[in-house]
The first five atom37 places (N, CA, C, CB, O) and aatype in JSON, in Angstrom:
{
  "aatype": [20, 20, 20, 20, 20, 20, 20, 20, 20, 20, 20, 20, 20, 20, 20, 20, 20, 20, 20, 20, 20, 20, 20, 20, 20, 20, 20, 20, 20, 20, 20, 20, 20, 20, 20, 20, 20, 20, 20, 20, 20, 20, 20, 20, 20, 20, 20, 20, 20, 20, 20, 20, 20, 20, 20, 20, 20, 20, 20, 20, 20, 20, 20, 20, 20, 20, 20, 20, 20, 20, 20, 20, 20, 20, 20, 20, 20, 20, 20, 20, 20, 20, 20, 20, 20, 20, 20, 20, 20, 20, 20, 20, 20, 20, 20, 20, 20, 20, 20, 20, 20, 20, 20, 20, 20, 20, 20, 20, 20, 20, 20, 20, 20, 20, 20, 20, 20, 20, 20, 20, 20, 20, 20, 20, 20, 20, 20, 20, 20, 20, 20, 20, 20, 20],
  "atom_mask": [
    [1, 1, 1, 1, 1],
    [1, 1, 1, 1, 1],
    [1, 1, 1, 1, 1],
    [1, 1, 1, 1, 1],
    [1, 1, 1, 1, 1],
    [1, 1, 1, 1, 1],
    [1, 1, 1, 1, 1],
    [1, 1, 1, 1, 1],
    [1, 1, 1, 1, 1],
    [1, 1, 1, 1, 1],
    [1, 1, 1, 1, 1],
    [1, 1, 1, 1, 1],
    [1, 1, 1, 1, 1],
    [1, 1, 1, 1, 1],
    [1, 1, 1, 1, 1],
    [1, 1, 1, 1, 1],
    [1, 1, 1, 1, 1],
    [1, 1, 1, 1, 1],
    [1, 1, 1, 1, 1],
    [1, 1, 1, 1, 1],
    [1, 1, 1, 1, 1],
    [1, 1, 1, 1, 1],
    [1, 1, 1, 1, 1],
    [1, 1, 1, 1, 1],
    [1, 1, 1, 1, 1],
    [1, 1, 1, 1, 1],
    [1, 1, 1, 1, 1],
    [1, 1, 1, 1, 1],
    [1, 1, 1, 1, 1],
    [1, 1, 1, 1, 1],
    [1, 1, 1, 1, 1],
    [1, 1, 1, 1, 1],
    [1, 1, 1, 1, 1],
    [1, 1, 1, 1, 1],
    [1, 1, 1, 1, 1],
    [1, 1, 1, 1, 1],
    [1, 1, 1, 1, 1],
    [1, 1, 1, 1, 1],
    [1, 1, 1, 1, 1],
    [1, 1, 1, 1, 1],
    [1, 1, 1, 1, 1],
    [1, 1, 1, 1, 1],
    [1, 1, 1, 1, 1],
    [1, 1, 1, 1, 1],
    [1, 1, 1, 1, 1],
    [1, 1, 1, 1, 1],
    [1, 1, 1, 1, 1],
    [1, 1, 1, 1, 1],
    [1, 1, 1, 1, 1],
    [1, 1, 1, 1, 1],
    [1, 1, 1, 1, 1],
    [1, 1, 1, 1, 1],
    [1, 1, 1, 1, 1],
    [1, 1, 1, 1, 1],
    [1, 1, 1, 1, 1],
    [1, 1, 1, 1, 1],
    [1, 1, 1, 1, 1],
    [1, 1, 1, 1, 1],
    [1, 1, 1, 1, 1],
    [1, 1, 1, 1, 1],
    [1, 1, 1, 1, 1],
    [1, 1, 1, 1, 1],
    [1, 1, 1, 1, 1],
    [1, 1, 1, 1, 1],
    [1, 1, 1, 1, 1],
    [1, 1, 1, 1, 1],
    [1, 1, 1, 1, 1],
    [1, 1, 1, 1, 1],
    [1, 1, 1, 1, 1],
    [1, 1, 1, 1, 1],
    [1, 1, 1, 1, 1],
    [1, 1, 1, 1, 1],
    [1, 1, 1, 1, 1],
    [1, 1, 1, 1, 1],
    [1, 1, 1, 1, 1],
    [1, 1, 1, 1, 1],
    [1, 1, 1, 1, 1],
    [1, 1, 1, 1, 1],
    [1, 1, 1, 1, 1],
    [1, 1, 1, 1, 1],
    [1, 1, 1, 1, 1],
    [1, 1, 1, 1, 1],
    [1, 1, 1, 1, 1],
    [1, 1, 1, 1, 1],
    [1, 1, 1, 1, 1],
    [1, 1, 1, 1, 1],
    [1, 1, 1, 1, 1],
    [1, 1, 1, 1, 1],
    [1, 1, 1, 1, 1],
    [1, 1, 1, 1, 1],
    [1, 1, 1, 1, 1],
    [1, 1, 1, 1, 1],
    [1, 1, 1, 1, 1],
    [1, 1, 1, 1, 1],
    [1, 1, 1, 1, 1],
    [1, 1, 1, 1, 1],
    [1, 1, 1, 1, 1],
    [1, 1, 1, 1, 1],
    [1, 1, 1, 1, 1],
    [1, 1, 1, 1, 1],
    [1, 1, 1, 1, 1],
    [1, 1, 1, 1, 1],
    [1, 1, 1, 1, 1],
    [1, 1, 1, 1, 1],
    [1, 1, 1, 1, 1],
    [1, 1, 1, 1, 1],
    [1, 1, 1, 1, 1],
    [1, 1, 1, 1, 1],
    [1, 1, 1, 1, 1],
    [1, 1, 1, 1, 1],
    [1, 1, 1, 1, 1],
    [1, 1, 1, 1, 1],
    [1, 1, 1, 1, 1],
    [1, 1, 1, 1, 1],
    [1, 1, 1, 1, 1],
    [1, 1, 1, 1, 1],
    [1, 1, 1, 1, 1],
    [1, 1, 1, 1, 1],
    [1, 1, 1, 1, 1],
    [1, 1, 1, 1, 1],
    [1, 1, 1, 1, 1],
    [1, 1, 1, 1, 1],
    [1, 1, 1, 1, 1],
    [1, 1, 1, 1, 1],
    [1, 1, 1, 1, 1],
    [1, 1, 1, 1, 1],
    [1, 1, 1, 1, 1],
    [1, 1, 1, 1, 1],
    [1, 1, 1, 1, 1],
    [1, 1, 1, 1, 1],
    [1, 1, 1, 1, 1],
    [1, 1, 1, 1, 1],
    [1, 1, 1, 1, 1],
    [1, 1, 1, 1, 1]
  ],
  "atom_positions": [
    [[61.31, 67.54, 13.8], [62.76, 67.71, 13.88], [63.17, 68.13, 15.28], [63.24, 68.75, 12.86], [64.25, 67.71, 15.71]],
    [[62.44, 68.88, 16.02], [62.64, 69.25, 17.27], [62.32, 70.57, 17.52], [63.84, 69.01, 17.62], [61.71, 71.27, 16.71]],
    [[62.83, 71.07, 19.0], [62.49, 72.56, 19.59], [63.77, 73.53, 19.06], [62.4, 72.55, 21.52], [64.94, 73.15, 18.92]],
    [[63.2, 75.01, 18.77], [63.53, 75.85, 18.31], [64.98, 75.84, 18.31], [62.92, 76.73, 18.76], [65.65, 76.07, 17.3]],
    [[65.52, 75.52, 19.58], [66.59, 75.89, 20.27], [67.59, 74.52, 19.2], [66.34, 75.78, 22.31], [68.51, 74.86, 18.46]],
    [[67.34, 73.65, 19.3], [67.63, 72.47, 18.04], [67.85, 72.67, 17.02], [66.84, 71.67, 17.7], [68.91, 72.35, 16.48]],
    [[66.64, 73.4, 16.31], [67.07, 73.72, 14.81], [67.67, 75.16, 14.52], [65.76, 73.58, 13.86], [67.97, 75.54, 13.39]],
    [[67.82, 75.96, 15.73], [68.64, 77.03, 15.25], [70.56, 76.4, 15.53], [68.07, 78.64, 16.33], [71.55, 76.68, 14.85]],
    [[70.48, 75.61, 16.62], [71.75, 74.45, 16.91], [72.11, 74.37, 15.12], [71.06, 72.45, 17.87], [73.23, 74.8, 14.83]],
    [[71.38, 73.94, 14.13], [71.91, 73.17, 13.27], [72.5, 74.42, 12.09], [70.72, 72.0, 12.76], [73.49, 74.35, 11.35]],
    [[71.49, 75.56, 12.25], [71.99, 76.82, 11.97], [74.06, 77.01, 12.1], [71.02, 77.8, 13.21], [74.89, 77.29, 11.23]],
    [[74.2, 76.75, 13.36], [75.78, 77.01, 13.62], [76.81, 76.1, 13.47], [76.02, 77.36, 14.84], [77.84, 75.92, 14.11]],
    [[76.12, 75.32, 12.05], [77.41, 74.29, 11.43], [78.21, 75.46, 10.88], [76.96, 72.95, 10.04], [77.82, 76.63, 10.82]],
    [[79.46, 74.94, 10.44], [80.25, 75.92, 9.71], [79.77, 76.65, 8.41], [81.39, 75.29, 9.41], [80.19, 77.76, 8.07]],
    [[78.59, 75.69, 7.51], [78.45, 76.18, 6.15], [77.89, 77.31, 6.11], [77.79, 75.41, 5.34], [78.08, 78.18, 5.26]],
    [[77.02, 77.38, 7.2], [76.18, 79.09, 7.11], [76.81, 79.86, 7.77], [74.66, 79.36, 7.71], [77.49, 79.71, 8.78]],
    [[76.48, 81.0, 6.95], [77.21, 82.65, 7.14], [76.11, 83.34, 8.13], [77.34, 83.75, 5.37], [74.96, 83.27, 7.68]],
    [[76.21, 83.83, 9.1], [75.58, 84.61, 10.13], [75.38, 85.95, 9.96], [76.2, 84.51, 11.21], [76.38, 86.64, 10.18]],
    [[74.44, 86.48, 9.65], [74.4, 88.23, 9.16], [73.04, 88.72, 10.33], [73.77, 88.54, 6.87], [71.87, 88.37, 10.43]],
    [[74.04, 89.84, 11.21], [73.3, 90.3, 12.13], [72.64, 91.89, 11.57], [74.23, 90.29, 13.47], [73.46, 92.69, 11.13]],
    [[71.06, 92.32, 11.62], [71.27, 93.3, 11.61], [70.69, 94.81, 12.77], [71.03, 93.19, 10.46], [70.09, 94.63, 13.83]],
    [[70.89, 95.57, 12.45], [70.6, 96.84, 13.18], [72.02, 96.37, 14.36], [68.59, 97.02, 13.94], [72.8, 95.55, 13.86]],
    [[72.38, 96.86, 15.91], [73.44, 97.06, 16.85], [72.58, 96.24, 17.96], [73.93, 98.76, 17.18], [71.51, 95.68, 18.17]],
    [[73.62, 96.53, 18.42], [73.71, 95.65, 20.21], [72.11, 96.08, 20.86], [75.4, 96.61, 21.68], [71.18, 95.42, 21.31]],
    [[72.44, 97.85, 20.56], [71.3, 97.84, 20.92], [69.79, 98.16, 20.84], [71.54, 98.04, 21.39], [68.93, 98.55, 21.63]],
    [[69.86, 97.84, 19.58], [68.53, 97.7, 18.55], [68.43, 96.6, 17.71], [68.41, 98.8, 17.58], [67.79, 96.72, 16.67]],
    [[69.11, 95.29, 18.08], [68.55, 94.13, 17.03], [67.71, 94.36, 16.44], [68.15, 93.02, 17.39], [66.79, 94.76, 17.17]],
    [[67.35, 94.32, 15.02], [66.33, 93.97, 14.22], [66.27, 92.67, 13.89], [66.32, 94.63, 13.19], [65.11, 92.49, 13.51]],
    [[66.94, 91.57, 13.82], [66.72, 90.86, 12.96], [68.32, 89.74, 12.12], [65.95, 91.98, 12.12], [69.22, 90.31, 11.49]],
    [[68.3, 88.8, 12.26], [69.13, 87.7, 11.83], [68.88, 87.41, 10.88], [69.2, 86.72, 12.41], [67.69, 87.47, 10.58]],
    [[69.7, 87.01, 10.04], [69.96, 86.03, 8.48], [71.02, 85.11, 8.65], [70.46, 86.96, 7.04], [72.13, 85.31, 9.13]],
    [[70.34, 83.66, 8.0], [72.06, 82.68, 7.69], [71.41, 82.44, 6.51], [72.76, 80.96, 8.76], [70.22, 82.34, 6.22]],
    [[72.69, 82.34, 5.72], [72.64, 82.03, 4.48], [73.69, 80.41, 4.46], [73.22, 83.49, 3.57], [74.53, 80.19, 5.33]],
    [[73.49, 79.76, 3.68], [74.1, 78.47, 3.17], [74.72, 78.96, 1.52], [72.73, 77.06, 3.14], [73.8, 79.38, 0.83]],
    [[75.6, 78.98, 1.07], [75.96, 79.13, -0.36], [76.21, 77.69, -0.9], [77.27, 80.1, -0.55], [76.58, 76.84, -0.1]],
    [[75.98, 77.3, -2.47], [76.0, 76.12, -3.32], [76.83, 77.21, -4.08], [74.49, 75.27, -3.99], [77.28, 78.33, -3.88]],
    [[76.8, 76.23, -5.07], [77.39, 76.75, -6.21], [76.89, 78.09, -6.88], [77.31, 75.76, -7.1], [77.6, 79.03, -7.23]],
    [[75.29, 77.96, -6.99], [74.53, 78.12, -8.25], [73.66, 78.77, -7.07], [73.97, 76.7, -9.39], [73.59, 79.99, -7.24]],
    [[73.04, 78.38, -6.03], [72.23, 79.11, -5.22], [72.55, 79.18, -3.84], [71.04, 78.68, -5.34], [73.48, 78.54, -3.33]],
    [[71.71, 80.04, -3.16], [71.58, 80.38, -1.51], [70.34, 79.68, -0.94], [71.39, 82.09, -1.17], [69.37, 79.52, -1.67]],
    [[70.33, 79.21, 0.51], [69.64, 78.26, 1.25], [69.36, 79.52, 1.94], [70.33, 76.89, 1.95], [70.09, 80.39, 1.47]],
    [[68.7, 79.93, 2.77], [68.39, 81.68, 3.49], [67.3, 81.0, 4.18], [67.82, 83.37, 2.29], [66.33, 80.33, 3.82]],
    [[67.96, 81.56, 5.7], [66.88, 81.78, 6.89], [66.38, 83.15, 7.26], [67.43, 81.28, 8.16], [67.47, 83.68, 7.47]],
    [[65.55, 84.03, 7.47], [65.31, 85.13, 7.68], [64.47, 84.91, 9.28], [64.57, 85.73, 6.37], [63.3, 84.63, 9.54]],
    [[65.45, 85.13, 10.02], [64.62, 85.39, 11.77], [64.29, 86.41, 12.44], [65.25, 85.0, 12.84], [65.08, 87.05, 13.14]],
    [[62.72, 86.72, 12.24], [62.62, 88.48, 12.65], [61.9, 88.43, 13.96], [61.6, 89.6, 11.44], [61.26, 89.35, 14.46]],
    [[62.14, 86.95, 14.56], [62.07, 87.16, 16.06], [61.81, 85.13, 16.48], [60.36, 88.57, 16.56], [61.87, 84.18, 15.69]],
    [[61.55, 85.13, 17.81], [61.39, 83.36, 18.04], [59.78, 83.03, 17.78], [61.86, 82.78, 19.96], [59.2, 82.15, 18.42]],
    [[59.01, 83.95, 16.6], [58.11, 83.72, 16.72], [57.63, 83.3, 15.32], [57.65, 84.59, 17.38], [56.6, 82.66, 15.08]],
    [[58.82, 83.93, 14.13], [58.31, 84.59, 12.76], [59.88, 84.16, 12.2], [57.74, 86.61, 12.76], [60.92, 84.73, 12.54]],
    [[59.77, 83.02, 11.27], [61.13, 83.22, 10.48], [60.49, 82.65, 9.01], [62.68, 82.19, 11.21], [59.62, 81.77, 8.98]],
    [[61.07, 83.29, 7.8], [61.29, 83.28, 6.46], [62.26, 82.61, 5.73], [61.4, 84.31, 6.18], [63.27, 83.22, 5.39]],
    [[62.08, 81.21, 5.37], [63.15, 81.07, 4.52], [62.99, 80.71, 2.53], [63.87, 79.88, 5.34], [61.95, 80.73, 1.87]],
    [[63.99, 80.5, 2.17], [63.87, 80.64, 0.99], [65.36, 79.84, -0.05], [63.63, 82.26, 0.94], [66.53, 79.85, 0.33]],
    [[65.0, 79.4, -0.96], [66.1, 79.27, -1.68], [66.55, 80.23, -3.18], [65.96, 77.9, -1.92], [65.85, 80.17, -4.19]],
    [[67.27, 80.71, -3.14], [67.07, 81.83, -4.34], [68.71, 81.48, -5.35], [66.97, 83.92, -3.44], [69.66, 80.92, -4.81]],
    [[68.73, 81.75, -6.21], [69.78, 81.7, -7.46], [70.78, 82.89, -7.01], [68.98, 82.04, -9.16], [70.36, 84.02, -6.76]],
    [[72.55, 82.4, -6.89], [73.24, 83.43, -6.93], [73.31, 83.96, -7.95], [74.19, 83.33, -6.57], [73.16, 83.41, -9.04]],
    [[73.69, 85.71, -7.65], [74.27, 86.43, -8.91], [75.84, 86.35, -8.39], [73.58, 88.22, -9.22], [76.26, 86.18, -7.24]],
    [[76.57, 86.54, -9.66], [77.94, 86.05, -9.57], [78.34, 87.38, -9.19], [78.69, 85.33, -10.91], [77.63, 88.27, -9.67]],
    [[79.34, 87.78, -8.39], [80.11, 88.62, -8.07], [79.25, 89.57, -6.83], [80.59, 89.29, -9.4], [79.78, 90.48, -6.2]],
    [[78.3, 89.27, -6.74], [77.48, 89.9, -5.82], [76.98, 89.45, -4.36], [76.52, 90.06, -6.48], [75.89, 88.87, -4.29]],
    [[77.63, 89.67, -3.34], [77.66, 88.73, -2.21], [76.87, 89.41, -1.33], [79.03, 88.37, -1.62], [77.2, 89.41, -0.15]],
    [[75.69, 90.1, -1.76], [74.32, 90.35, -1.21], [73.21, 89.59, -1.73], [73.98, 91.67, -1.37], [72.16, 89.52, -1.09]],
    [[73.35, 89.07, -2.76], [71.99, 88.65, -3.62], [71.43, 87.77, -3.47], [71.99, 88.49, -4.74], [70.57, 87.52, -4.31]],
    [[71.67, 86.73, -2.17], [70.57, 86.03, -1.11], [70.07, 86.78, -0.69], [70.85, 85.26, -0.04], [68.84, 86.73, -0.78]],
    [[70.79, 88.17, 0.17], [69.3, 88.8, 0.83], [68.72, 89.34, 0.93], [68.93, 89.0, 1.4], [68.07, 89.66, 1.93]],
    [[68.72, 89.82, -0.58], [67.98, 90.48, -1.75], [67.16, 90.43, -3.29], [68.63, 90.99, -1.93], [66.79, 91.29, -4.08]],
    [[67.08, 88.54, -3.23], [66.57, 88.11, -4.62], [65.94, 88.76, -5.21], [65.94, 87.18, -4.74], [65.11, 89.44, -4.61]],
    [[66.03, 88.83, -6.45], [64.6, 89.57, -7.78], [64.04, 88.34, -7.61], [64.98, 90.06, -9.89], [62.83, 88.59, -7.58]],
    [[64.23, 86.87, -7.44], [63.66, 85.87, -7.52], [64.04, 84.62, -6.69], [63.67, 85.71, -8.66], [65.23, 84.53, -6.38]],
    [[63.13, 83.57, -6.25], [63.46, 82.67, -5.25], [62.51, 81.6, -6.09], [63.09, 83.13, -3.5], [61.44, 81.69, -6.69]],
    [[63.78, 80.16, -5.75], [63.03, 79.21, -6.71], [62.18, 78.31, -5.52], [64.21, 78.17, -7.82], [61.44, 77.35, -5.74]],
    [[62.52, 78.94, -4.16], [61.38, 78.17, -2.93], [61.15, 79.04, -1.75], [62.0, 76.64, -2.19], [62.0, 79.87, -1.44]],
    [[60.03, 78.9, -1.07], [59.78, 79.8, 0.0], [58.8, 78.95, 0.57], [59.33, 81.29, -0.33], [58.01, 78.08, 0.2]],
    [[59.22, 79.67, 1.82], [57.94, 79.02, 3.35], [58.09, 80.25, 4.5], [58.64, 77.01, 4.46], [59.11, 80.64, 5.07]],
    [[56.96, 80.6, 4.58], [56.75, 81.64, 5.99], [55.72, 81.0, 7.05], [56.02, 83.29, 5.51], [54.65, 80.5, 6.71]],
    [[56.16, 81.06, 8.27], [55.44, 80.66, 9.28], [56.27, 81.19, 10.28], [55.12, 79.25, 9.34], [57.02, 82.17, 10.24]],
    [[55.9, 79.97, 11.67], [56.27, 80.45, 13.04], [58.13, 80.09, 12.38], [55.37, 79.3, 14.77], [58.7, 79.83, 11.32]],
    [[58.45, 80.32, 13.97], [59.85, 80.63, 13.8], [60.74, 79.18, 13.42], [60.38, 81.35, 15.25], [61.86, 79.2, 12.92]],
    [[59.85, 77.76, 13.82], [60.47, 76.19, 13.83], [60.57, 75.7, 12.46], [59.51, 75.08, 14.66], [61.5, 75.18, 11.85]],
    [[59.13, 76.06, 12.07], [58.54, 74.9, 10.63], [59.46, 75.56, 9.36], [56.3, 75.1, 10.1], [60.17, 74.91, 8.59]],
    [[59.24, 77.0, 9.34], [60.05, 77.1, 7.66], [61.44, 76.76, 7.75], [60.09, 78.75, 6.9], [62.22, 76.56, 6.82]],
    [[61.67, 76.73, 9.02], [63.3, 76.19, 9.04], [63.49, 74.8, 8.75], [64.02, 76.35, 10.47], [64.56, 74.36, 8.33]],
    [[62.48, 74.11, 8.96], [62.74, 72.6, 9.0], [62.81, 72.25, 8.25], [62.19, 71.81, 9.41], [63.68, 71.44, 7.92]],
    [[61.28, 73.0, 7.09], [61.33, 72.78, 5.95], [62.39, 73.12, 4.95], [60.44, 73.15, 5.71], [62.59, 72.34, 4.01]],
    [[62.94, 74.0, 5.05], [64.24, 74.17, 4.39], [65.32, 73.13, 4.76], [64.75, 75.51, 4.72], [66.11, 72.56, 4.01]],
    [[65.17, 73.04, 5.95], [66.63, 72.27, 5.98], [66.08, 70.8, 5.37], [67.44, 72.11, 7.83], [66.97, 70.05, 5.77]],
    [[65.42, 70.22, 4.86], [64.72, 69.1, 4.41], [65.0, 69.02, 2.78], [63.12, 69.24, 4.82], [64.93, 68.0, 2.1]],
    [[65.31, 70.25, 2.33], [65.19, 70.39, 1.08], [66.39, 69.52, 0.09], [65.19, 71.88, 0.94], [67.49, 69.97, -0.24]],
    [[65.91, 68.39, -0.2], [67.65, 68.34, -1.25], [68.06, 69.46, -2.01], [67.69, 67.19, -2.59], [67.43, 70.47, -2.32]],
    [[69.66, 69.0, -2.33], [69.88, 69.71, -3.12], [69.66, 70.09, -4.37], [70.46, 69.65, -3.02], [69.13, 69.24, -5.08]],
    [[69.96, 71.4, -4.99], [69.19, 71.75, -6.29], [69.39, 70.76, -7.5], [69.64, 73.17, -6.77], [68.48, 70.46, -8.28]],
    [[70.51, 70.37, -7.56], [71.18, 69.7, -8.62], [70.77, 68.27, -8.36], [72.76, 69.95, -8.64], [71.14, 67.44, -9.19]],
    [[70.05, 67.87, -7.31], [69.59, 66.46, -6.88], [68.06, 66.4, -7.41], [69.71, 66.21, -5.1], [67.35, 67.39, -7.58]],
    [[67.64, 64.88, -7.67], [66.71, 64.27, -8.88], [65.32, 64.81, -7.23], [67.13, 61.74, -9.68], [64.17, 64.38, -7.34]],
    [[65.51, 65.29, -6.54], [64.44, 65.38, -5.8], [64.11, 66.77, -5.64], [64.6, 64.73, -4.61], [63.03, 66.93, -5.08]],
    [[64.8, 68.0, -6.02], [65.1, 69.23, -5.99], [63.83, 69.6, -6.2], [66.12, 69.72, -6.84], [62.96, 68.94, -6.77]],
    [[63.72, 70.72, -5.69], [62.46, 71.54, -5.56], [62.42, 72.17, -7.08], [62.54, 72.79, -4.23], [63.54, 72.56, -7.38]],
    [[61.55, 72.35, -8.02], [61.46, 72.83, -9.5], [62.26, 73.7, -9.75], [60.29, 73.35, -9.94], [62.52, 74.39, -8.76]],
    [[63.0, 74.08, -11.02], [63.97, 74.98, -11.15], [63.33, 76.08, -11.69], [65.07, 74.53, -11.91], [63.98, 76.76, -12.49]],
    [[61.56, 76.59, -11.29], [61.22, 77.68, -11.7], [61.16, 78.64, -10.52], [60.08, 77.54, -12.42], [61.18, 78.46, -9.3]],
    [[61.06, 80.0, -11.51], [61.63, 81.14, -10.08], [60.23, 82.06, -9.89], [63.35, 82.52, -10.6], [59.59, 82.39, -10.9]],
    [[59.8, 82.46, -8.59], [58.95, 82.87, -8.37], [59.67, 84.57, -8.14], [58.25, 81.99, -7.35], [60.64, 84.75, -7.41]],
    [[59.04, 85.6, -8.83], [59.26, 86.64, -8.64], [58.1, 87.56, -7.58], [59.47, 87.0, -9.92], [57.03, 87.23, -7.06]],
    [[58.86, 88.77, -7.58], [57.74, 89.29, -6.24], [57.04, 89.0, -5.4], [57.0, 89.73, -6.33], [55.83, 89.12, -5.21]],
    [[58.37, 88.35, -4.54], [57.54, 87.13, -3.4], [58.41, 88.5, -2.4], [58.22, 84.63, -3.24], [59.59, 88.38, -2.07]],
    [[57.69, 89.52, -2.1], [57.72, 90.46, -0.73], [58.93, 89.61, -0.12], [56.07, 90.49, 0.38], [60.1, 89.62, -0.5]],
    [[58.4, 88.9, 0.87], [58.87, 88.86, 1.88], [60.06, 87.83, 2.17], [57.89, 88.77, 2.55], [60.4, 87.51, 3.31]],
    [[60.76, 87.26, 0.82], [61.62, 86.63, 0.61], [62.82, 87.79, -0.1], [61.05, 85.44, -0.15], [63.08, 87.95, -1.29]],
    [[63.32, 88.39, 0.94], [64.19, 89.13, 1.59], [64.16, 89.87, 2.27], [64.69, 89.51, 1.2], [63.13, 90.09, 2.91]],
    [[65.28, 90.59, 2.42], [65.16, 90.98, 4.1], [65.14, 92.19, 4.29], [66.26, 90.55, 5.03], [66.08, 92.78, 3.75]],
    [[64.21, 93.0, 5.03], [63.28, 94.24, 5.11], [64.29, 95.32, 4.58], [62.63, 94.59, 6.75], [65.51, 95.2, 4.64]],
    [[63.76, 96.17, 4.18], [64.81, 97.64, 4.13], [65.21, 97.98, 5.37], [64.12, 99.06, 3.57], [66.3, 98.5, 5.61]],
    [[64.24, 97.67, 6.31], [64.08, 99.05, 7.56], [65.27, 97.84, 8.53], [61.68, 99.53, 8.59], [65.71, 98.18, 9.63]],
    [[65.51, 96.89, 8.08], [66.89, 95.59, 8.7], [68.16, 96.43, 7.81], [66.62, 93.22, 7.91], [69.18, 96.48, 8.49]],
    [[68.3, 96.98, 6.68], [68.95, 97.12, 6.0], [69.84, 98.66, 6.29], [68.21, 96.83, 4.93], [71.02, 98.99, 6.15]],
    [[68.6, 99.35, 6.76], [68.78, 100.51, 6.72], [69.23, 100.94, 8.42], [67.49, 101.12, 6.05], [69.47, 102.09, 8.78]],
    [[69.28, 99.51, 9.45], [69.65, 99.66, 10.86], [70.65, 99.18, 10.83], [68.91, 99.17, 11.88], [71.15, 98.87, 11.91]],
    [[71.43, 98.89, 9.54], [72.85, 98.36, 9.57], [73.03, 96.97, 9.25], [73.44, 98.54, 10.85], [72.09, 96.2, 9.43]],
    [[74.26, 96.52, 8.74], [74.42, 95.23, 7.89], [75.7, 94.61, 8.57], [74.64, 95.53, 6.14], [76.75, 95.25, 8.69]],
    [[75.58, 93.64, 8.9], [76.91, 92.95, 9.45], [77.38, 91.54, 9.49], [76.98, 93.21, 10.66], [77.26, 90.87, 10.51]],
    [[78.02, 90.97, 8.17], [78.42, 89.61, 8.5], [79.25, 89.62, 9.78], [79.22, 88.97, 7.33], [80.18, 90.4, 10.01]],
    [[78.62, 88.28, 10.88], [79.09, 88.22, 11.9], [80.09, 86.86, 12.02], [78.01, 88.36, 12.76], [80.91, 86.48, 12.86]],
    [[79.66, 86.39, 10.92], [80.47, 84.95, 10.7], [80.15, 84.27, 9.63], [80.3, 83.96, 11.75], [79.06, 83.91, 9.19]],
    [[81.75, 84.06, 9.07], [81.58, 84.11, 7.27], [81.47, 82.11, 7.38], [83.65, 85.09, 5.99], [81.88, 81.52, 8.37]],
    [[81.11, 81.68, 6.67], [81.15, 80.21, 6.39], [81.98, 79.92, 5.87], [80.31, 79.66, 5.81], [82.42, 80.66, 4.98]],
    [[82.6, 78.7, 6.18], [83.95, 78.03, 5.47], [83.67, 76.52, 5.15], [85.35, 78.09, 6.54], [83.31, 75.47, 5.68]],
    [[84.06, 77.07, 3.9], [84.34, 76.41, 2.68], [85.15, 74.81, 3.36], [85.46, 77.59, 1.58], [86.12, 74.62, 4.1]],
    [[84.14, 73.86, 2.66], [84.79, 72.3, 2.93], [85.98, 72.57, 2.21], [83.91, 70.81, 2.3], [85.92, 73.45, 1.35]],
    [[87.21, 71.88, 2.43], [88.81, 72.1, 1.3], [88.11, 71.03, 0.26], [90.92, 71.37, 2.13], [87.21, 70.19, 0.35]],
    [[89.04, 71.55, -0.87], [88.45, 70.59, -1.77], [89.65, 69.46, -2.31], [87.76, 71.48, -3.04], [90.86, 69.71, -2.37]],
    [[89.15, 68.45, -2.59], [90.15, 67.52, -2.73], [90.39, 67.67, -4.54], [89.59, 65.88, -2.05], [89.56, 67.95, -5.4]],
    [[92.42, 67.25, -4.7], [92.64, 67.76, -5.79], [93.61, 66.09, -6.39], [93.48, 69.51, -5.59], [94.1, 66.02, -7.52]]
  ]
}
């Protein structure tokens, strides 16, 4: 798909939400999330070396619970390029190619650390919604 700098490019379409955490001047650590209907698309970047992503089931009314699943129905950890690619590769859930609709529980590292959580939480840019035609 290409160099880092490329697939984080595809990161800053409008659909994903940008969540920075810890301050200016203690970055810990980035999240974008993609929202569907029914689930979250989640990048976890804990540096240009190491990123986590995952697809996990929304809970309704709860607009943390990408980056915090009890459960994720896909995951890939590696360097910072490949799990991204691989995610972004993924059809969608509701599509005949969809990754299985079973959920893997106590997968650690498919969300995002306490010690990110606990240096502060900040949507930096909310995603907007395609209009919908009526």
């Amino acid at each position: 798909m290409g160099d880092l700098d490329s697939i984080l490019a595809s990161l800053a379409s409008a659909e994903w939400e940008h969540w920075a955490f810890g301050n200016e001047d203690n970055p810990v650590g980035l999240a974008y999330v993609r929202r569907s209907d029914t689930y979250a698309d989640v990048v976890l970047l804990h540096s240009d070396k190491v990123s986590i992503t995952y697809r996990a089931p929304l809970i309704e009314g709860d607009e943390y619970s990408p980056l915090s699943p009890d459960a994720v129905m896909w995951f890939f950890c590696g360097n910072a390029r490949q799990p991204i690619e691989e995610l972004l590769k993924l059809p969608p859930q509701e599509g005949p190619n969809a990754p299985p609709k079973r959920c893997y529980t106590g997968v650690i590292d498919a969300r995002v650390p306490q010690k990110w959580i606990q240096a502060g939480v900040r949507l930096i840019r909310p995603a907007k919604k395609a209009p919908v035609n009526e």
